[in-house]
KEDREN-145233 format. One record per residue (C-alpha): y, x, z; residue in three letters. Coordinates in Angstrom, 2 decimals. Each point is the difference from the previous one (the first is absolute). Example, Ala and Ser with C-alpha at 12.3 -4.5 7.8 and 13.67 -1.06 7.14 Angstrom:
2
martor v: -4.50; u: 12.30; w: 7.80; resn: Ala
martor v: 3.44; u: 1.37; w: -0.66; resn: Ser
REM end
This chain:
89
martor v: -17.86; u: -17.74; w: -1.36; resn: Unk
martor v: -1.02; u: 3.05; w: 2.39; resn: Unk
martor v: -2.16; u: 1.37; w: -2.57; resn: Unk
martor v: 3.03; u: -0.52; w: -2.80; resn: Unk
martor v: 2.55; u: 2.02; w: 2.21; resn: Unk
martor v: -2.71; u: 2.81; w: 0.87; resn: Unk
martor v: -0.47; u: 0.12; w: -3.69; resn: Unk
martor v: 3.49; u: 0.23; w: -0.74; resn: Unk
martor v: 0.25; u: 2.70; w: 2.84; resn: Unk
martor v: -2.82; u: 2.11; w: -1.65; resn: Unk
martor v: 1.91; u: -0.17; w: -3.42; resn: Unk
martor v: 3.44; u: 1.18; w: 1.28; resn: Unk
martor v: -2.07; u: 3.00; w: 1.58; resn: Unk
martor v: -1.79; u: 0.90; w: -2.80; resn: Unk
martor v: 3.06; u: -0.41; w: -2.71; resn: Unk
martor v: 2.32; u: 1.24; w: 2.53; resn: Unk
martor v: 2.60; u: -2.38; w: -1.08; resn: Unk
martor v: 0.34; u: -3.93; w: -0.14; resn: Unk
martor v: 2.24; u: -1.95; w: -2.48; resn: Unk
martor v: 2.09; u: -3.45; w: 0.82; resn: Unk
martor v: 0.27; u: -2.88; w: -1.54; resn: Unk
martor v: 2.77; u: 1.25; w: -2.34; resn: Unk
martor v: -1.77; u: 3.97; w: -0.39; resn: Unk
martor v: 2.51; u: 1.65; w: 2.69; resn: Unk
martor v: -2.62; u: 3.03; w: 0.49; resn: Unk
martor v: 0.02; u: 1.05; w: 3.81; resn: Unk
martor v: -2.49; u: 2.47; w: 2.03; resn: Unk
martor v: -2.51; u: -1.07; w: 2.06; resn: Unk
martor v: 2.22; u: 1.14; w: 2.85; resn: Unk
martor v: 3.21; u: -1.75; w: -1.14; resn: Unk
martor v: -1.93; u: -3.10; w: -0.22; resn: Unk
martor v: -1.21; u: 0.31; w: 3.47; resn: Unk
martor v: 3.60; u: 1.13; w: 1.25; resn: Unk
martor v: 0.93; u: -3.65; w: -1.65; resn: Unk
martor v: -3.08; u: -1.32; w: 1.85; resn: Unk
martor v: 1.19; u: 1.53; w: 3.52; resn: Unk
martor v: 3.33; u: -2.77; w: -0.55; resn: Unk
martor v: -1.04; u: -2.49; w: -2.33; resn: Unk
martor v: -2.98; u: -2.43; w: 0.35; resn: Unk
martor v: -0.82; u: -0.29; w: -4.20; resn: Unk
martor v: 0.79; u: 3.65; w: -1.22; resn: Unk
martor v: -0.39; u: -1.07; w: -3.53; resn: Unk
martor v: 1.99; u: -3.35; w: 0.09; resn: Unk
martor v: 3.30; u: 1.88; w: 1.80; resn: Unk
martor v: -0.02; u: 2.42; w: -2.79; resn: Unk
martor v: -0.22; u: -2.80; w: -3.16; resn: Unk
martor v: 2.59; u: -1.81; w: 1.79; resn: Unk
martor v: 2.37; u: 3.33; w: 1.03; resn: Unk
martor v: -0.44; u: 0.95; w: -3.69; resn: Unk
martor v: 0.83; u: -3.45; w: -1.48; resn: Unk
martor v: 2.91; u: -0.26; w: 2.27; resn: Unk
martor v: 1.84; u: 3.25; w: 0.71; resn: Unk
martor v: -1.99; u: 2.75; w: -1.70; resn: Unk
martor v: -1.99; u: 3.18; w: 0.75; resn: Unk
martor v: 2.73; u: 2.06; w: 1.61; resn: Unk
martor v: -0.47; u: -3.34; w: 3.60; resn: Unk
martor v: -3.94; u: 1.22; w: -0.49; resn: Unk
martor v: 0.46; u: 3.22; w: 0.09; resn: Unk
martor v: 2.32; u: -0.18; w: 2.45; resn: Unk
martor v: -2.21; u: -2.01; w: 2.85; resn: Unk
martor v: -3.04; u: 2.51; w: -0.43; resn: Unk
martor v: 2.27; u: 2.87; w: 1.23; resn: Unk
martor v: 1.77; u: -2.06; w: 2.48; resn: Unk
martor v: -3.39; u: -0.41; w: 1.84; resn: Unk
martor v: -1.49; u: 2.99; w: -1.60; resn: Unk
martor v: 0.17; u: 1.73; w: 3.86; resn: Unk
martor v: -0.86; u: -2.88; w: 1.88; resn: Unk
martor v: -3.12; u: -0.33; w: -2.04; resn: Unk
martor v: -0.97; u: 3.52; w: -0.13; resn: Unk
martor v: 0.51; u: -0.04; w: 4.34; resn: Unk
martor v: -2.08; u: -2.86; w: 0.29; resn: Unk
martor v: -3.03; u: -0.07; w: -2.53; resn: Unk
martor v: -2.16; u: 2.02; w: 1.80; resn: Unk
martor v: 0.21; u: -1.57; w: 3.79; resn: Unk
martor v: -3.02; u: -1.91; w: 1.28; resn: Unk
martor v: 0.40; u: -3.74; w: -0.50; resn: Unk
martor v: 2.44; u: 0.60; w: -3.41; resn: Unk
martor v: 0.75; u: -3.23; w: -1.68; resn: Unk
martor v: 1.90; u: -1.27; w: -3.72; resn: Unk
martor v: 2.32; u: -2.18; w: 0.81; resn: Unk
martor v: -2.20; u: -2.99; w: -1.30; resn: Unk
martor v: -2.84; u: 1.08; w: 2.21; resn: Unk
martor v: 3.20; u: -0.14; w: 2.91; resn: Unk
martor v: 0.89; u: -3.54; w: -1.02; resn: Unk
martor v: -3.58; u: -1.35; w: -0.35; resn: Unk
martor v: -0.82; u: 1.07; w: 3.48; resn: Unk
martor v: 3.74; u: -0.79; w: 1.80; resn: Unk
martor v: -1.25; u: -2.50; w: 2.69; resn: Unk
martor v: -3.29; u: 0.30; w: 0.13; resn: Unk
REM end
């Protein structure tokens, strides 16, 4: 599984752009804005865009557009999965 995700990682660098399930094309950053706030990135945006459209995705990458950009580069940064997997511990 890590070395599926590191893959994945390495792809979205090197492409510069990652597609869901349903071909909404975001940036690498916008997917990591949806990362900062959602724990599956790619499973929000199928379900946003089978439900209420592009317009709610767009929409929650600029709502935490700031909050991302303020906190990406502090030591100890962590997606919101990578907050969930280690509440607790």
């Amino acid at each position: 599984m890590k070395r599926f995700t590191l893959f994945l990682a390495l792809l979205f660098l090197l492409t510069g752009t990652a597609f869901a399930a349903d071909q909404m094309r975001l940036s690498v950053e916008d997917r990591a804005i949806l990362a900062h706030v959602v724990i599956d990135p790619d499973a929000w945006v199928s379900h946003a865009l089978a439900t209420v459209g592009e317009p709610a995705v767009t929409a929650k990458i600029e709502k935490y557009r700031d909050d991302y950009l303020a906190k990406k580069d502090l030591p100890g940064y962590q997606t919101r999965a990578e907050r969930e997997a280690t509440k607790g511990l």
